[in-house]
C-alpha positions in Angstrom: 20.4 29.9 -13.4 18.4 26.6 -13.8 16.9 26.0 -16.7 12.9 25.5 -16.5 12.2 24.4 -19.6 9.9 21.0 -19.9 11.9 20.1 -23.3 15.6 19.4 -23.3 18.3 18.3 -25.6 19.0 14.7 -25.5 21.6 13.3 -23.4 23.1 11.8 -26.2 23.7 15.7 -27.4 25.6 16.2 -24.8 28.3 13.3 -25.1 28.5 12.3 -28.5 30.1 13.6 -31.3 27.8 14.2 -34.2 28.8 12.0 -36.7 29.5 13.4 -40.3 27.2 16.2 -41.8 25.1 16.4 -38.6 24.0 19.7 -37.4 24.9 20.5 -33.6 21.6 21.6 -32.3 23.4 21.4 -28.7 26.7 21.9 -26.6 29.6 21.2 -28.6 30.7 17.7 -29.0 33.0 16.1 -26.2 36.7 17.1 -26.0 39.9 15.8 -26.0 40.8 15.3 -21.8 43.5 14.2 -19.5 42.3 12.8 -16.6 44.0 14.5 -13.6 43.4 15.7 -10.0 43.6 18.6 -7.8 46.7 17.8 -5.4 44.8 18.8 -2.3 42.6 15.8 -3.3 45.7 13.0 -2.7 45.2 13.2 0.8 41.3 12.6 0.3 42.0 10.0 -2.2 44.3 7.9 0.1 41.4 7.3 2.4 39.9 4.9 -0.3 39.4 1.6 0.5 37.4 -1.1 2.4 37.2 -1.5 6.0 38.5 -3.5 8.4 35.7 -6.5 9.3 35.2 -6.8 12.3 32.5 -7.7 15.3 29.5 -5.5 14.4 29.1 -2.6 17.3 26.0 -0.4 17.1 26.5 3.6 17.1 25.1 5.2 20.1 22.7 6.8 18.5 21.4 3.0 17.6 21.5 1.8 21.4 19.7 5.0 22.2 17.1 4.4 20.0 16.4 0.7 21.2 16.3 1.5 24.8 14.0 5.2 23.9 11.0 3.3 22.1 11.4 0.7 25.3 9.4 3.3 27.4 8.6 6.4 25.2 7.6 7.1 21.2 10.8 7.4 19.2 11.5 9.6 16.4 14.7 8.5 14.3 16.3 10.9 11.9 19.5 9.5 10.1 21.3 9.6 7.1 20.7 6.9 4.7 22.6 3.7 5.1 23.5 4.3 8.9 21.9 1.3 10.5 17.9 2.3 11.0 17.0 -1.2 10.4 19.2 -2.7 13.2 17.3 -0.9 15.6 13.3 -1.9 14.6 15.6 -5.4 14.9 16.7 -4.5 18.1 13.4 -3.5 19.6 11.5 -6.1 17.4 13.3 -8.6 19.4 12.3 -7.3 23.0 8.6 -7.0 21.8 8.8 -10.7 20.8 10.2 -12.5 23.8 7.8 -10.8 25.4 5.6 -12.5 23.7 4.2 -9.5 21.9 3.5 -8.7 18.3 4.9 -6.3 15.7 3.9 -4.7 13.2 6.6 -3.4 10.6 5.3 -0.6 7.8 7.2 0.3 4.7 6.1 2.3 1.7 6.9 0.0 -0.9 5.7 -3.5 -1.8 9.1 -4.4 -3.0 10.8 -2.9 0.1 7.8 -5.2 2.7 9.0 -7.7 0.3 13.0 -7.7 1.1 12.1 -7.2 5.0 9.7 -10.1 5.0 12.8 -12.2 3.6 15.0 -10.5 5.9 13.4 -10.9 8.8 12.6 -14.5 8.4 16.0 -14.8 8.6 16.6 -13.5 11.9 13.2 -14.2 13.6 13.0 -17.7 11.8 10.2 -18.2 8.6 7.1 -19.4 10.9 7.6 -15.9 13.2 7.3 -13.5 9.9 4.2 -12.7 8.1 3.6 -10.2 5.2 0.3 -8.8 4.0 0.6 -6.4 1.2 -2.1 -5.7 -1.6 -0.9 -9.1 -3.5 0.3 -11.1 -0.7 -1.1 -12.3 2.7 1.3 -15.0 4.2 1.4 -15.4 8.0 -1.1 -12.8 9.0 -1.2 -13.5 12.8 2.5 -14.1 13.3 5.1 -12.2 15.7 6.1 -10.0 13.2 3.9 -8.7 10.5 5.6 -6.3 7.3 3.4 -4.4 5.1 2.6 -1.5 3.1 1.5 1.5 5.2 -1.4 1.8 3.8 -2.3 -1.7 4.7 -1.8 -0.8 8.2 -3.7 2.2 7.8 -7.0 0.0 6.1 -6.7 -2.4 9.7 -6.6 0.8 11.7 -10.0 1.7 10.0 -11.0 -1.6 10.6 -10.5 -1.4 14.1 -12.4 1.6 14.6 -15.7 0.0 12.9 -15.7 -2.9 14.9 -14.5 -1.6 17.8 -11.6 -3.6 18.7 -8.0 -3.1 19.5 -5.2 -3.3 16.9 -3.1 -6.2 17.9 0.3 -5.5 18.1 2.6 -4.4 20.8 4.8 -1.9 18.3 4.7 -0.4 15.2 7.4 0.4 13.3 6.7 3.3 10.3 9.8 3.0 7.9 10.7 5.9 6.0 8.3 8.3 7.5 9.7 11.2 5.9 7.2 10.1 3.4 5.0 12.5 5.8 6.0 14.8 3.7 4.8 13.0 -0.1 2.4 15.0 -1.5 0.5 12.2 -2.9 0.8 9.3 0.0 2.0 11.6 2.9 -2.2 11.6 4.2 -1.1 7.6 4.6 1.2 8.2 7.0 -0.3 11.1 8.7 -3.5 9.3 9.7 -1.9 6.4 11.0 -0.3 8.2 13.6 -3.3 9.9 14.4 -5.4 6.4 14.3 -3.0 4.3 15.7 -4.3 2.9 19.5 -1.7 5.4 22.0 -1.0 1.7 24.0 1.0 1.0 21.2 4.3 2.5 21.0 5.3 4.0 17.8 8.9 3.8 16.0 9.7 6.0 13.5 13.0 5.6 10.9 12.9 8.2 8.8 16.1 10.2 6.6 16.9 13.2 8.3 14.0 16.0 8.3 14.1 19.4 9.2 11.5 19.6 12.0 11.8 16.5 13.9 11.2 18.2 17.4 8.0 19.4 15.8 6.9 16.2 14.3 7.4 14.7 18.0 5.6 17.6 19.4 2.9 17.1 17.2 3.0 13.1 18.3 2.8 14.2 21.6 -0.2 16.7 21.5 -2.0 13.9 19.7 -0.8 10.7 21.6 -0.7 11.6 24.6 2.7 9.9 25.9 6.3 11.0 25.0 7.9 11.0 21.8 11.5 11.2 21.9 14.2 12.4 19.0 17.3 10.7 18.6 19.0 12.3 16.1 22.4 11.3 13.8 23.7 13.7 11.7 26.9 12.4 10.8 27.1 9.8 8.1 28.3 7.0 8.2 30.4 7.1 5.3 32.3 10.8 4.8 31.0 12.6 1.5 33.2 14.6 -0.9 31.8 16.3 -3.4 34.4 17.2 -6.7 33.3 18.8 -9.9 34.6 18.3 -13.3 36.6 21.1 -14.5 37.2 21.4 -18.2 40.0 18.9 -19.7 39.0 16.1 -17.3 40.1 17.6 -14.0 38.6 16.7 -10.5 38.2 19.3 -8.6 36.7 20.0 -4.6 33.7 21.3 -5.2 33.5 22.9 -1.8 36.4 24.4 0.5 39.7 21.9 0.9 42.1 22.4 3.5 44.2 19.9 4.6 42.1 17.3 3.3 39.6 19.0 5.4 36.6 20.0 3.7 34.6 23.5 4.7 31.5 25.2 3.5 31.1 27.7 0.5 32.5 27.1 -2.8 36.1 25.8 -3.2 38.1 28.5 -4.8 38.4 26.1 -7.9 34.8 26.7 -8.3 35.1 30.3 -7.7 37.7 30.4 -10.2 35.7 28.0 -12.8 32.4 30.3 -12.4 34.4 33.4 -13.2 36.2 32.6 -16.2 32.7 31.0 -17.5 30.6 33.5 -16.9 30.4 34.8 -20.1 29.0 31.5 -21.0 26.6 31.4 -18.7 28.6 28.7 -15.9 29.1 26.7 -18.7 26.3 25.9 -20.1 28.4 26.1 -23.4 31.5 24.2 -21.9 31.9 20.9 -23.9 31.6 17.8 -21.7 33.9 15.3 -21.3 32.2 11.8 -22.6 30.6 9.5 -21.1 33.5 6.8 -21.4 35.7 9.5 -20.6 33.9 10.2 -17.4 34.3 6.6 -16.6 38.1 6.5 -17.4 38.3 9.2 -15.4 36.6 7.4 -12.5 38.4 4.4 -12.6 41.6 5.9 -12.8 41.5 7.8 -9.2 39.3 4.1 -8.0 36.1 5.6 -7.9 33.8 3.2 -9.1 31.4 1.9 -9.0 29.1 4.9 -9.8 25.6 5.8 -9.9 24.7 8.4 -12.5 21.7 10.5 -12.2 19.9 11.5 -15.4 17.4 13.5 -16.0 14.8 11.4 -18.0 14.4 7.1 -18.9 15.5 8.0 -22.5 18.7 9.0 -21.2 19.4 6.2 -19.2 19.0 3.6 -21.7 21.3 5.8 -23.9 23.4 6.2 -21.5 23.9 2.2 -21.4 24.8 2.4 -24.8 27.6 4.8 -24.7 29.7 3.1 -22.3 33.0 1.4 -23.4 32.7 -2.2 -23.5 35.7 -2.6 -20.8 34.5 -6.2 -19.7 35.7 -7.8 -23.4 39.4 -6.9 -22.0 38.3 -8.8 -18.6 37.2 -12.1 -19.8 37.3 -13.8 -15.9 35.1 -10.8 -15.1 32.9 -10.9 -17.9 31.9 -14.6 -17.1 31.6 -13.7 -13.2 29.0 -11.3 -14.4 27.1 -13.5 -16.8 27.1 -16.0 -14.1 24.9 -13.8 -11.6 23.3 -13.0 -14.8 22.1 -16.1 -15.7 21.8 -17.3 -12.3 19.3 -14.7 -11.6 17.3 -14.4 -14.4 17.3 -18.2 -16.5 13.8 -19.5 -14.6 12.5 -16.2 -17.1 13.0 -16.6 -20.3 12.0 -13.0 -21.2 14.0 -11.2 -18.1 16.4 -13.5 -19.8 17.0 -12.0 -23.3 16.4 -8.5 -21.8 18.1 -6.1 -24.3 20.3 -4.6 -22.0 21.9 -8.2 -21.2 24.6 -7.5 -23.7 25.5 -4.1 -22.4 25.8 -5.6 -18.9 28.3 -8.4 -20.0 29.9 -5.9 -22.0 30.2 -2.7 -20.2 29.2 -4.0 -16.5 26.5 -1.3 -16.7 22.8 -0.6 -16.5 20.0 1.5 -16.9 17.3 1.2 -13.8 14.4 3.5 -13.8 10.4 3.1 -13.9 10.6 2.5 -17.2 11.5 -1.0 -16.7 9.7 -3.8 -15.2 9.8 -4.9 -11.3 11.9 -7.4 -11.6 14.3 -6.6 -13.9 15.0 -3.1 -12.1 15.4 -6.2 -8.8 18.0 -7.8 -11.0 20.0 -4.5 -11.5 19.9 -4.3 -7.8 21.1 -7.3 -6.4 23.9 -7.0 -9.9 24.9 -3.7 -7.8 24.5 -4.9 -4.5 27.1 -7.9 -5.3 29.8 -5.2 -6.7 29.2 -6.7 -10.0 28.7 -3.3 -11.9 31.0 0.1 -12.8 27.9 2.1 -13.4 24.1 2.1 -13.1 22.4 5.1 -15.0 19.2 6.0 -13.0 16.2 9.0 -12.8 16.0 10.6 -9.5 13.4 8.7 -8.4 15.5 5.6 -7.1 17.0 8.3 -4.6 13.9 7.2 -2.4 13.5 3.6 -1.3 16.7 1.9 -3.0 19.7 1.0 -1.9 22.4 1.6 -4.4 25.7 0.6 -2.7 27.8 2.9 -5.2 31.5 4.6 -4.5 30.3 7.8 -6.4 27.7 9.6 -6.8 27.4 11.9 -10.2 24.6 14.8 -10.5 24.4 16.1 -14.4 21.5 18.4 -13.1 21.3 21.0 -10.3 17.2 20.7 -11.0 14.0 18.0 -11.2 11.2 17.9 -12.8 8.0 17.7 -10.7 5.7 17.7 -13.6 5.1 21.3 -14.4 8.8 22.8 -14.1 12.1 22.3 -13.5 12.8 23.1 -10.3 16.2 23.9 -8.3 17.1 20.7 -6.1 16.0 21.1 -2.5 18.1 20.1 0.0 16.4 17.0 1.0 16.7 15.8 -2.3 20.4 16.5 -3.1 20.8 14.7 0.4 18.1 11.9 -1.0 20.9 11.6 -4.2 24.1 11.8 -2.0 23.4 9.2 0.1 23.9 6.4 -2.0 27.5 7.3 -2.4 29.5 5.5 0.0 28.8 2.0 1.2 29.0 0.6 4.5 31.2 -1.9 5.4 32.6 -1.9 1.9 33.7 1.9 1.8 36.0 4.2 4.1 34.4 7.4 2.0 31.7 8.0 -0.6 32.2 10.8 -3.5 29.4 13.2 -5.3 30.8 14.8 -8.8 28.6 17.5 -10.0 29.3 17.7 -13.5 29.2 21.2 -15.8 26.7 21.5 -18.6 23.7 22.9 -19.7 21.5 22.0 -16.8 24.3 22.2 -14.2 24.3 25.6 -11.6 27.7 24.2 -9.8 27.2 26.9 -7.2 24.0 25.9 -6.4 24.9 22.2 -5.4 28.3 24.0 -3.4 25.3 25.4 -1.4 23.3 22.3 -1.0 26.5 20.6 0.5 26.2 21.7 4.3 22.1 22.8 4.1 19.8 22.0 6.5 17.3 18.8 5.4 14.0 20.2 4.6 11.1 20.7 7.2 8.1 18.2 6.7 4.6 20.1 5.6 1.3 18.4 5.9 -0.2 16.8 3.5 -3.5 15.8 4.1 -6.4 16.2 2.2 -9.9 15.4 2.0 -11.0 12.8 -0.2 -14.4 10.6 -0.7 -12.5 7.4 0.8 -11.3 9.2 3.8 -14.9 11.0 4.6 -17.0 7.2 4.2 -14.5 5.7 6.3 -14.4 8.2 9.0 -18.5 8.0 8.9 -17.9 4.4 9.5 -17.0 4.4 12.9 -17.3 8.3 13.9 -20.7 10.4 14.5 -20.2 14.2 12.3 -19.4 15.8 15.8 -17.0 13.3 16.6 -15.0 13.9 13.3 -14.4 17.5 13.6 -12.1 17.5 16.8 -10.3 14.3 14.8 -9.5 16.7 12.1 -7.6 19.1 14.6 -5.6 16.2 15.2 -3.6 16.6 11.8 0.2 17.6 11.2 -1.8 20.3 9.4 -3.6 21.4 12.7 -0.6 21.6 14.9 1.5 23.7 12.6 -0.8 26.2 11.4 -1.4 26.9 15.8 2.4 26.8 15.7 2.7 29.6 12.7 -0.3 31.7 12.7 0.8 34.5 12.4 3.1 33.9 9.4 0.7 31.9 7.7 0.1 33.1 3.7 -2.5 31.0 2.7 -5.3 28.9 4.5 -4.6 25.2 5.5 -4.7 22.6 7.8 -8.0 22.0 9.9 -9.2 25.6 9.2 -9.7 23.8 5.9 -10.0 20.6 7.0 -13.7 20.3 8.3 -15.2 22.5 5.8 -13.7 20.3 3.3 -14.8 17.8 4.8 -18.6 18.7 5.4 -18.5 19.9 1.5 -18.0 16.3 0.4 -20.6 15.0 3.1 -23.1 17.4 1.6 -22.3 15.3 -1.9 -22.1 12.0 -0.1 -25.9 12.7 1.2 -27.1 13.8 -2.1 -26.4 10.5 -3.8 -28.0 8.8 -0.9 -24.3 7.5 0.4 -24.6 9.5 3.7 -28.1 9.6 5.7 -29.5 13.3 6.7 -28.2 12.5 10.5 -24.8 12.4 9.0 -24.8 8.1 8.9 -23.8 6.1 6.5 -26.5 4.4 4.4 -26.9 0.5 3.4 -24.2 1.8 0.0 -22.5 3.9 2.0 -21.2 1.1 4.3 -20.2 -0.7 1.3 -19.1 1.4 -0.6 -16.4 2.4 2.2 -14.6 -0.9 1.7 -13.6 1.1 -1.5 -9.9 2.1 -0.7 -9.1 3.7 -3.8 -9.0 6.7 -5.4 -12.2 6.3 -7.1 -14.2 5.1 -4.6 -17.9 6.9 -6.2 -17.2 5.9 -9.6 -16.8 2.4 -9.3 -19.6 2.7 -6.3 -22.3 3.8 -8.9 -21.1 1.6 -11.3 -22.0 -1.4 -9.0 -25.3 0.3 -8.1 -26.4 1.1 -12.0 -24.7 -2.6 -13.0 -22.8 -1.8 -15.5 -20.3 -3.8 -13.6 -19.9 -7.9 -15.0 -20.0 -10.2 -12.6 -19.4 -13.3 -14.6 -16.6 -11.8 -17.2 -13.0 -11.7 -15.4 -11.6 -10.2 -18.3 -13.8 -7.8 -18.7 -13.9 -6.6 -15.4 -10.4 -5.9 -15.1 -10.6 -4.1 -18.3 -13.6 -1.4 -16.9 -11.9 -1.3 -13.5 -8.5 -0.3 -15.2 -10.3 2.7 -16.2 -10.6 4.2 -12.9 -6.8 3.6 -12.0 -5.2 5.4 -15.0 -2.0 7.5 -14.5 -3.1 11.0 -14.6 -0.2 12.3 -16.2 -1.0 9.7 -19.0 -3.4 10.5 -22.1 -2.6 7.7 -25.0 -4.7 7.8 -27.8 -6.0 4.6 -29.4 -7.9 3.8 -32.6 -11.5 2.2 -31.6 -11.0 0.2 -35.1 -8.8 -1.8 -33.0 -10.5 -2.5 -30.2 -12.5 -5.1 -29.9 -16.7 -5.3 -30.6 -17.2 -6.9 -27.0 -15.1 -4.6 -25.1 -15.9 -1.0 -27.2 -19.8 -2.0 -26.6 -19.4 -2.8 -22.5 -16.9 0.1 -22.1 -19.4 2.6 -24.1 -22.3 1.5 -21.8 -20.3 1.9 -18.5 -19.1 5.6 -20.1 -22.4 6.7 -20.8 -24.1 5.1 -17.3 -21.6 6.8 -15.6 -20.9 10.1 -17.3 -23.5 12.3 -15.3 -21.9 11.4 -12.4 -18.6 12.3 -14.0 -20.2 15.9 -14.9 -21.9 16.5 -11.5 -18.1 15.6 -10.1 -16.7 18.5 -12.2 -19.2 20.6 -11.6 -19.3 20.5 -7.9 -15.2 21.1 -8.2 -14.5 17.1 -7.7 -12.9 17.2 -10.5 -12.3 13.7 -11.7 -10.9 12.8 -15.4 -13.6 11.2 -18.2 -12.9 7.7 -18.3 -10.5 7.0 -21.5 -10.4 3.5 -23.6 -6.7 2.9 -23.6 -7.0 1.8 -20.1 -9.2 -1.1 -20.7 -8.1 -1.6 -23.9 -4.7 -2.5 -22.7 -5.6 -4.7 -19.2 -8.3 -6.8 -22.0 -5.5 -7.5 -23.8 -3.3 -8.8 -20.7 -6.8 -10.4 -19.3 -7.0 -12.1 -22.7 -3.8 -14.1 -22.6 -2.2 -11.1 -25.0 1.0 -12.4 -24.7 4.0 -9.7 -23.0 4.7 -8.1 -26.3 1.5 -8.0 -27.6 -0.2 -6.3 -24.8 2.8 -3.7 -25.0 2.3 -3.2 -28.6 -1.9 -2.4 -27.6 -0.3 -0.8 -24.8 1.7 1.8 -26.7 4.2 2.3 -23.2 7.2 1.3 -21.5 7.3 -1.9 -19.7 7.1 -0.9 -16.6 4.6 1.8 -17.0 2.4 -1.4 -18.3 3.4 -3.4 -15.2 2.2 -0.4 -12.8 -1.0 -0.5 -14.8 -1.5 -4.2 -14.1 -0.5 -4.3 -10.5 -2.4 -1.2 -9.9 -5.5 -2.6 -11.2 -5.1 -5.5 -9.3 -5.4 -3.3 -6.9 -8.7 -2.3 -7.2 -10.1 -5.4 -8.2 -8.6 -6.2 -4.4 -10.9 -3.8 -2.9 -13.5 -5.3 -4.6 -12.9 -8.6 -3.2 -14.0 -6.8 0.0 -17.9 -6.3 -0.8 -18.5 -10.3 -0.5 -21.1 -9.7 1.7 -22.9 -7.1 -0.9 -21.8 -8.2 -4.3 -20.6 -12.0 -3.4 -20.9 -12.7 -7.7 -18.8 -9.6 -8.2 -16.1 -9.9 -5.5 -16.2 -13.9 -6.8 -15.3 -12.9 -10.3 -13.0 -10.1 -8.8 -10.8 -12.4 -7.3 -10.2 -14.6 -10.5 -9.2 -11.2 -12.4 -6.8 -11.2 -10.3 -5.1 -14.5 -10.9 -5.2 -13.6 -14.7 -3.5 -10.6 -14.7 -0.8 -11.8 -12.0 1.5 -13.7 -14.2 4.0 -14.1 -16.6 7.0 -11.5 -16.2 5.0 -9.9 -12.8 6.0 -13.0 -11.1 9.5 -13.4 -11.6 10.0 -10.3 -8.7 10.1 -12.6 -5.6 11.4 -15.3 -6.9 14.7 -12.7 -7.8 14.8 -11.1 -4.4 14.9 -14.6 -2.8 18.0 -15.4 -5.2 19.8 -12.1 -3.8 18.9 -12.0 -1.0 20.3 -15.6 -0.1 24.1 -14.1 -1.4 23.9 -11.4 1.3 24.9 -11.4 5.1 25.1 -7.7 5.6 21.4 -6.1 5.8 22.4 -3.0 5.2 23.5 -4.0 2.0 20.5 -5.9 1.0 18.6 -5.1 -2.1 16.3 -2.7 -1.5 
């Protein structure tokens, strides 16, 4: 079984061998192996190599796509790395000698980042434009990439002032983000917003239910949506395990280098003799270098490692065998793109894992680390420069990782109450990284046994069926005072039935277990009206007041705080620091609760912070109390951004901080954010949006800059889109 505990061993437990006098708390230390192979896997191992280059030749499932979304909505499930992007391209291309206009959506601003480059590429610079929440470059050109929710903002836009979206086609990349449980409402209401002139492209992994998703689109839309489907990928998976003593082993049925479904009688056999120790959780790994020996020797690097926490990964890093001091022609080829990359920044520079990567041609990459540097592991991998990169499950989504293997030390993920068994959809997330195209005939995932390993479990996941997409809408203050905006009450109501939520609820009635979707919908809904209208944001008629205009412009998740902190003025209009320091407050990581010493804070900022708190702590209560429930302001929050504001420099503001790197870059940019939206109220608060904007330009430097300028770098070595840096 899985184990759901929120506190684990360390990884280092697991493949080091406690030095001298040290208690084993954990699994026995490493032992003694001999790398070797199952025979059946020769014939699978001779398939190794890199294919022949050739004249590019789109699948069929590519040309079907292109010429689908020339007449009709187009829904595109596919694995990862089979060649989405060539067909948005593909139909970009008609579109523009048309003389039309695109609009290209992603979910990250590093990804709208890497496609604006790309694009300019193949479209030429003066046809590309990109507006994300820090950049707007080329607004009203042919081809426009940006963050969803960017698109979703103009959609509302369009609907206030009663004007048409212009563009011809809309591309919504990775729109199996439907199914996020915190930005899925993004995606979900630009489909339902989105003009039904303007025909809709979707790429998206593959998903369970794509012929309801286009039903759905077509119930709503009004026109055709298609499904062109491609369920084989492009590079052949094989998944091995580790048996004990260093062995690779299928991990699924092998026949004639032929691989079935159900567990590989190895397994079988592995699980059996183990059980007494519960599958192995007792089973001594092999190391870490050992695992890399044994990788190397069968040609299996490079290989991306999935750990289960940051801690791990950087220790990871650590424990791999310095194999590029034997190499010294490599060593320096890897230094080179090193130095190449990073010299402009002095601190991405001296980054403490520089040494391991000359050393071991390794990396650790997870959110831990800032932007740029996780770019710089990219583009390292990308080039073929590394053996290994040692990552959380989180870069499964919205990375490409061109590895050879793939290796799983956990059957489970964390979702932040529990360890959970991995779903389908997210073994399939993992696995698709392994094998890259054009540079690989066949990809590998090795499930290695240990303590948080259920080998049976991943046998299973091998051949499931990707996950349907749920719903997930929701109700929220921003959502009600934009809809107000442009929509009378009544009008609203049959919007609502519009939802994902809507259509499958009337598609599952009957085996429904709990309420959702519109049922709950509009009485959510009218519940947060009824609160809107009692602090004088919403008219009795259901209109938006003079505050409630303004305060729609308010895209963020704290819309009413920062709303009555503009109306009470507790706000600074002539303090850039400061103001990014209050407005950090409202965009604090839930799952974050630092403490900090108020010695240590300074006079000026405890005594403005301590006035906003107690202005806006009745608010704060009547949010709780009405079951809004919204999280006290805390200091660390502004504490840390006035330090940043200040001219802190990197290191001191981390030391304030008290976090990792890039936790304090998400802070920043995320604040930025905000201080964005409130750019927006010019017309109500011209001092405060004025003194908004040069926040911004304070907080946006140093190390947060170095990001583009890295991409560029890569980007410029690479022909291949596909295997761009994601």
């Amino acid at each position: 079984m899985v184990d759901k505990k929120k506190t684990r061993p360390p990884f280092a437990r697991r493949f080091v061998k406690p030095s001298s006098g040290q208690k084993t708390t954990g699994p026995l230390p490493a032992q003694k192996i001999k790398a070797e192979a199952d025979s059946r896997l020769a014939r699978v191992f001779d398939k190794i190599g890199v294919p022949q280059q050739g004249k590019f030749k789109p699948d069929p499932f590519q040309v079907e796509a292109v010429e689908t979304v020339a007449h009709f909505d187009c829904l595109v499930t596919a694995p990862t790395g089979s060649g989405k992007t060539w067909i948005a391209v593909e139909a970009a291309k008609r579109v523009v000698q048309k003389g039309g206009r695109v609009w290209y959506a992603s979910p990250l601003k590093a990804l709208s980042n890497a496609k604006h480059l790309e694009f300019g590429k193949i479209f030429g610079p003066e046809a590309v434009g990109i507006v994300t929440g820090d950049r707007k470059e080329n607004s009203d050109a042919a081809v426009v990439v940006g963050t969803t929710e960017i698109l979703r903002n103009r959609l509302y836009d369009c609907m206030y002032e009663g004007v048409d979206l212009n563009a011809d086609l809309v591309v919504l990349d990775e729109a199996h983000y439907l199914a996020d449980e915190q930005r899925g409402v993004v995606w979900e209401e630009t489909i339902i917003y989105l003009p039904v002139r303007v025909p809709l492209l979707l790429l998206s992994a593959t998903i369970g239910n794509a012929k309801d998703i286009a039903a759905w689109m077509e119930s709503i839309r009004g026109r055709p949506c298609k499904v062109v489907t491609q369920k084989q990928r492009p590079v052949g998976l094989v998944p091995l395990f580790l048996e004990q003593g260093g062995r690779l082993s299928p991990l699924v049925t092998l026949k004639s280098g032929k691989l079935g479904s159900g567990p590989d009688k190895n397994l079988v056999s592995f699980l059996t003799k183990h059980k007494a120790r519960n599958r192995g959780r007792g089973e001594r790994p092999p190391g870490l270098g050992q695992i890399l020996t044994i990788l190397k020797k069968f040609n299996l690097l490079p290989a991306l490692f999935f750990l289960k926490s940051r801690r791990d990964c950087d220790i990871a890093v650590e424990l791999c065998p310095r194999v590029l001091l034997e190499d010294p022609a490599r060593q320096e080829k890897v230094k080179k793109a090193l130095d190449d990359l990073t010299a402009p920044f002095p601190y991405l520079a001296g980054h403490r894992q520089r040494k391991a990567i000359c050393q071991s041609a390794a990396a650790a990459h997870h959110s831990g680390h800032l932007p740029a540097w996780k770019l710089t592991v990219e583009i390292l991998m990308s080039r073929g420069l590394l053996d290994a990169v040692f990552a959380t499950s989180t870069v499964a989504a919205g990375v490409n990782f061109p590895a050879r293997t793939v290796v799983l030390v956990n059957s489970d993920q964390f979702n932040g109450v529990e360890f959970l068994p991995l779903s389908p959809t997210q073994f399939h997330q993992m696995t698709g990284r392994a094998g890259r195209r054009g540079m690989d005939l066949i990809g590998f995932a090795l499930a290695v046994p240990g303590p948080f390993m259920d080998l049976k479990h991943l046998a299973k996941l091998f051949d499931a069926p990707p996950d349907p997409i749920q719903s997930q809408i929701r109700i929220d203050f921003s959502l009600v005072l934009n809809l107000l905006l442009s929509h009378e009450p009544v009008d609203i109501q049959p919007l609502l039935e519009k939802s994902l939520a809507s259509f499958l609820q009337k598609k599952t009635r009957k085996k429904r277990r709990r309420a959702s979707g519109a049922e709950s919908l509009w009485p959510e809904f009218a519940r947060h009206m009824r609160f809107l209208k009692a602090l004088d944001f919403v008219n009795d008629d259901g209109r938006l007041t003079d505050d409630g205009v303004w305060a729609a412009a308010l895209r963020l998740d704290q819309p009413l705080l920062i709303a009555q902190g503009l109306r009470l003025g507790v706000l600074p209009f002539d303090d850039p620091a400061m103001l990014a320091a209050l407005v950090a407050v409202f965009v604090q990581d839930k799952e974050k609760d630092l403490e900090i010493s108020e010695s240590n804070v300074p006079k000026k900022l405890l005594r403005t912070y301590n006035k906003m708190e107690k202005t806006l702590r009745p608010l704060v209560n009547v949010l709780n109390d009405a079951r809004f429930f919204v999280r006290p302001p805390a200091m660390w929050p502004a504490a840390t951004i006035w330090a940043w504001a200040t001219q802190k420099t990197w290191q001191e503001t981390l030391f304030v901080a008290g976090m990792a790197e890039g936790d304090l870059a998400m802070l920043i940019v995320r604040t930025a954010d905000n201080l964005r939206q409130l750019r927006n109220l010019k017309p109500w608060f011209p001092e405060v949006a004025a003194c908004a904007d040069r926040a911004v330009g304070i907080l946006i430097r140093g190390p947060l800059l170095a990001g583009e300028a890295i991409l560029e770098a890569g980007l410029g070595e690479q022909d291949d889109p596909e295997n761009l840096p994601h």
